[in-house]
C-alpha positions, 0 to 999 in steps of 0.5 A: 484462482479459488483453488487455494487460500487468499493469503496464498493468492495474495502473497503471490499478487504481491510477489508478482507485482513486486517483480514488475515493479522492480520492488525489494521487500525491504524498500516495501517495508520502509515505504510510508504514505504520504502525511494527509494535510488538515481537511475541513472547512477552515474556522472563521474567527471574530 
């Protein structure tokens, strides 16, 4: 595991987890989250 670098060590986490997954890079590449809803207290008006 600290035989290398950790770009290399994530590259292949990722690779791996890709394959098990069943995830093309290009699905990977157009994937995003979903948009955050308002957080917070709501203002009260008077």
């Amino acid at each position: 595991m600290y035989g290398g670098s950790p770009a290399a060590f994530f590259a292949d986490h990722r690779s791996t987890q890709q394959a098990t997954h069943g995830l093309p890079d290009d699905d990977l590449r157009a994937w995003r989250p979903v948009a955050a809803g308002r957080r917070g207290r709501a203002s009260v008006r008077k």
